[in-house]
N, C-alpha and C positions, 0 to 999 in steps of 0.2 A: 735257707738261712738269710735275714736280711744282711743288706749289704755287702752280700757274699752273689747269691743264687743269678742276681739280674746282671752280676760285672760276668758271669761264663757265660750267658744265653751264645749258644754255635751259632741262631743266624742272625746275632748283630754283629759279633766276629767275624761270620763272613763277610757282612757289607761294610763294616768296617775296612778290612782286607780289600775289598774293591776299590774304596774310596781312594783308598792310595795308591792304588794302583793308577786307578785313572789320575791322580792329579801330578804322580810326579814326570816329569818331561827331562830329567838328567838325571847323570849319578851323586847320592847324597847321601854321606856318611851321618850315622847320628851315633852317641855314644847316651849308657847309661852309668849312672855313677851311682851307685845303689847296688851292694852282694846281694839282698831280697830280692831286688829287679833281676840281676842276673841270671836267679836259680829260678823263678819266675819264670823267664821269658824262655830259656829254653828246656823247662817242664813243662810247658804248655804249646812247643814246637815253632813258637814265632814266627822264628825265622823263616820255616818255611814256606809260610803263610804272603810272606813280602815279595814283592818284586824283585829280580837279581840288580836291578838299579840304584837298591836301598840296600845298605848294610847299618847291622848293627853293629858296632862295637861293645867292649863291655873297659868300664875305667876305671879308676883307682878306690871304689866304691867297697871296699873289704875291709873292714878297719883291723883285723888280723895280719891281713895281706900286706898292708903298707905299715907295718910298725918294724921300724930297721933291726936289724943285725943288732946293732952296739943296745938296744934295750933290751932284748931278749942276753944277750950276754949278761948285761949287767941285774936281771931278775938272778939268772943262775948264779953271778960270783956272790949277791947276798945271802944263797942259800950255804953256799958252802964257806964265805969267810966268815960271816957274823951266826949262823946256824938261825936265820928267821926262820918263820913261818910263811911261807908266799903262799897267798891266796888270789886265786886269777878265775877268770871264765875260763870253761875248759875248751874251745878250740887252742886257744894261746897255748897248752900245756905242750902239744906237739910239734908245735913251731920249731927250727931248728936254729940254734944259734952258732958262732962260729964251731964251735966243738962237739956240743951237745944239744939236748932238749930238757925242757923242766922235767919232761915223764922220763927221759932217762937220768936226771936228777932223783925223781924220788925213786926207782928202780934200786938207785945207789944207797936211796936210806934218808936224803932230805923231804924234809916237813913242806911237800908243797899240799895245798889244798883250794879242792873247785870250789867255786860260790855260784851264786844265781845271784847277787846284788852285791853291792858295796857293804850295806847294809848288815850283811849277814858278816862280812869278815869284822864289822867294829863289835859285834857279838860275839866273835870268835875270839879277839882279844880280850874284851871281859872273861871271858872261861877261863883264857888263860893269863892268867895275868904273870905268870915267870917268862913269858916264854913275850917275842917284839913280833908284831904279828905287820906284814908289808902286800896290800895290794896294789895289784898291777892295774893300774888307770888308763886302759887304753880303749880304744873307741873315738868316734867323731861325736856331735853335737847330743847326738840321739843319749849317748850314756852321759858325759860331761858332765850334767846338769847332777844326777843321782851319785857321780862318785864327789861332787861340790859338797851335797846332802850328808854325805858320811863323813865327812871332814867336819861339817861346821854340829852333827850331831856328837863324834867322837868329842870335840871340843866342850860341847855344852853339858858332853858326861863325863867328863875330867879324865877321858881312858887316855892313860900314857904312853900303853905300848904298841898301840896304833901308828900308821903312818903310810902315804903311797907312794908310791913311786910313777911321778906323772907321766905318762904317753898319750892323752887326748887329743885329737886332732880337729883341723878346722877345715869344711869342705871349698865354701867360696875360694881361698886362697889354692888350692887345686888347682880349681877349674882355670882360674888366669896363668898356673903354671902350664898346663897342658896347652893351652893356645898358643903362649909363647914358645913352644919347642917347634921348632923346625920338623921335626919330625911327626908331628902329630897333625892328623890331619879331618876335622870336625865340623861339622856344617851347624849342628846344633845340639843340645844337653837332654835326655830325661832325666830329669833332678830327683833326688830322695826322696823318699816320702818322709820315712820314719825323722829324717834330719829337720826336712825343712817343716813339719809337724813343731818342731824349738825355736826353728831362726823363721821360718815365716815364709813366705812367696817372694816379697821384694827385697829378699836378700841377694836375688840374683839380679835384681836390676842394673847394681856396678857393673857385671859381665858381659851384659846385653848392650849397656852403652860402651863401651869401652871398647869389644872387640867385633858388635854388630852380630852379636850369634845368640839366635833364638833359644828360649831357656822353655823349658815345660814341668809344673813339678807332678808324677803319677803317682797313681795308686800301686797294686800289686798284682788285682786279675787280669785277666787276657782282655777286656774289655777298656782297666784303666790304662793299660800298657798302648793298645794302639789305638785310644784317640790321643793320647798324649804322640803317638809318631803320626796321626793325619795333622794336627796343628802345627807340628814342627816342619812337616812337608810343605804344608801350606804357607808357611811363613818362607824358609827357605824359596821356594819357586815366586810367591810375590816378592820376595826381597824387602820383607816388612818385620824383622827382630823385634818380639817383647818378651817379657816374660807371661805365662797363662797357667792358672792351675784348676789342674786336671781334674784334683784330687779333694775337692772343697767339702766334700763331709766329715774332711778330719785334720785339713791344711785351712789354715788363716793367714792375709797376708803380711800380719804381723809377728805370725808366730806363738809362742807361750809366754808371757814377760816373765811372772811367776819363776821358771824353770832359766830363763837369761839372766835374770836376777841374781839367782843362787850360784849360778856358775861366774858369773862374773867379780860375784863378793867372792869368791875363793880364790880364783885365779885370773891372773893376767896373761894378755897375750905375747909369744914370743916365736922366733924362728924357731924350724925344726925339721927331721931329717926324717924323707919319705922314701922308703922301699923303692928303687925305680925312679925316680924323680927328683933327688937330691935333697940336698934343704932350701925349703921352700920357706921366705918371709913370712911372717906373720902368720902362721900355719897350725901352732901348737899353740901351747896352756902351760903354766909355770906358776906354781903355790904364790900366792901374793904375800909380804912378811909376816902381814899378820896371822899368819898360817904356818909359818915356816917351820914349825916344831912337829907338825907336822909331815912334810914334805921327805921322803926316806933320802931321797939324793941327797940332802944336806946334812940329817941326821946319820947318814952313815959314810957322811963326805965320798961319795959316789964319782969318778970321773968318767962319762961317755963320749969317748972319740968315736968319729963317725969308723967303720970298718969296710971294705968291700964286701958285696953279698957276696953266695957260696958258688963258685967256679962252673961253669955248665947249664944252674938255672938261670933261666928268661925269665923269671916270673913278675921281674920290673918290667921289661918290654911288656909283656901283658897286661901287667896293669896302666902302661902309657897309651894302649892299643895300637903299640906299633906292629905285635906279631899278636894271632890266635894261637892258643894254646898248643893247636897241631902242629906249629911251625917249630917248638919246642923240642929238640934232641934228644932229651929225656920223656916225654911224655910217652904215658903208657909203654914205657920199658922199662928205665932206671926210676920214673919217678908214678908210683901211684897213690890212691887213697890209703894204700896198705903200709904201704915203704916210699913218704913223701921227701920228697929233696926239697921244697920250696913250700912257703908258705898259702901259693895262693893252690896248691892240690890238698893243704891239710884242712882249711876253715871249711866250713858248713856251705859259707858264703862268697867261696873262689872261686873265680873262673874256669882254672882246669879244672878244678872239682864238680862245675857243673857241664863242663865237655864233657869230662871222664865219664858221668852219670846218663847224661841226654844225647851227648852226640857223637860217640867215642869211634862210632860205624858210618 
């Protein structure tokens, strides 16, 4: 398959693999921020392909994973004070919020329902037009743009009983929290694909100049994955940070405008609060007024105070890459893909969810 078949060829991933071996000369943490890259890199054994000199880490790159407490709380009290309709992607559905989960919401008899687009739930409120239909807006860059789409379509078909409930998030702003934490510790970025495919290559440029750490945006084979970690090596050992991408059959270093366009007419940027990380400045998305009829938080005067995660899970340290997953208490005992405690064992695209799958032994 084109585009596919030439990123696994085994012996350019071997000399690949050598490459880096021969050029790094210390130890050098790299992190990825990309759930795809995650489930990526250790289905196709990466890791153990690298040097014990090179670690990978894996960062806050789950857009499931990092959507806090008090949003999942607050999908669940709209189901049960106002009887919506919540329509979400279905990893979100078994996310756990302080008490419950939305699947054990509808277990109970609430109106939630999965979608595959945005799209599909302002269709859904057409169907039903007695009933207030409220999707859950969460995702980074990559969705943003498509739940913008549904807003300014819901708009333009005069559907009423539409409305989201924002949680979109912004990655740039991440990356500069994670450098500033004392506790993290990062020599250089593989950047998104699928994100920086909306915001572009030199979106990572502020990061590069600002804290001198080499940015690379990859693809998703074995192939994209480690020439995107020989350039990052390479930069770290010369001590020459820019950003490079990897990934240029389907990354430009501008981006989509088209698709920044539409997410920017709907919404504006604001603080907001990351699983593991706090609230980060300028991080999230927030209806812009001319939307606000829109926006379910104001329609259904919504109040989200930040909460403490749930007692026991790390699943923030793993997304800050202060701890791997093993280092997790609950991991493979109290918390699995079956009976998950935390968000990042439930998504498709979480960390312990791909230790649990690829490296559990």
């Amino acid at each position: 398959m084109k585009h596919v078949d030439e990123y696994r060829r085994k012996e350019v991933v071997a000399e690949l693999a050598r490459e880096i071996t021969a050029k790094i000369d210390r130890p050098v943490t790299l992190m990825e921020v990309c759930g795809t890259h995650t489930m990526a890199i250790h289905r196709h054994g990466i890791p153990d392909l690298l040097p014990g000199r090179l670690r990978l880490l894996s960062g806050p790159g789950c857009p499931v994973c990092v959507t806090a407490t008090v949003f999942i709380d607050a999908a669940i009290g709209l189901s049960r004070k106002y009887g919506v309709t919540v329509a979400t992607f279905g990893d979100l559905v078994r996310v756990p919020g302080t008490w419950r989960s939305l699947e054990r919401r509808k277990a109970e008899g609430a109106d939630v329902v999965t979608v595959y687009s945005p799209l599909d739930a302002v269709s859904l409120a057409e169907r039903r037009l007695d009933r207030q239909v409220v999707f859950l807006g969460v995702g980074f860059e990559t969705t943003a743009p498509t739940v913008a789409l549904s807003v300014r379509e819901a708009k333009r078909k005069g559907v009423r009983n539409f409305s989201v409930l924002v949680g979109n998030k912004l990655v740039p702003p991440a990356l500069r929290a994670l450098l500033q934490d004392e506790e993290v510790n990062v020599d250089g970025f593989i950047c998104p694909g699928h994100v920086s495919t909306v915001i572009g290559a030199r979106a990572y440029e502020p990061i590069v100049d600002e804290f001198g750490v080499p940015c690379v945006v990859a693809g998703f084979e074995p192939v994209d994955v480690l020439a995107a970690v020989l350039w990052l090596v390479e930069m770290v050992v010369e001590n020459a940070p820019r950003v490079r991408n990897a990934y240029t059959r389907v990354v430009t270093d501008d981006g989509n405008p088209a698709a920044l366009e539409c997410m920017y007419e709907v919404f504006d940027v604001e603080d907001s609060a990351w699983r593991g990380l706090g609230r980060i400045p300028a991080s999230g998305l927030k209806m812009k007024e001319a939307y606000g009829k829109f926006d379910a938080q104001r329609r259904f005067d919504i109040e989200m105070e930040d909460v403490p995660d749930e007692s026991g899970c790390r699943c923030g340290d793993v997304l800050r890459g202060v701890i791997e997953p093993t280092e997790c208490p609950l991991f493979d005992e109290g918390c699995t893909p079956q009976r998950p405690v935390g968000p990042c064992m439930v998504s498709s695209e979480g960390t312990c969810s791909a230790f649990y799958k690829y490296r559990r032994k």
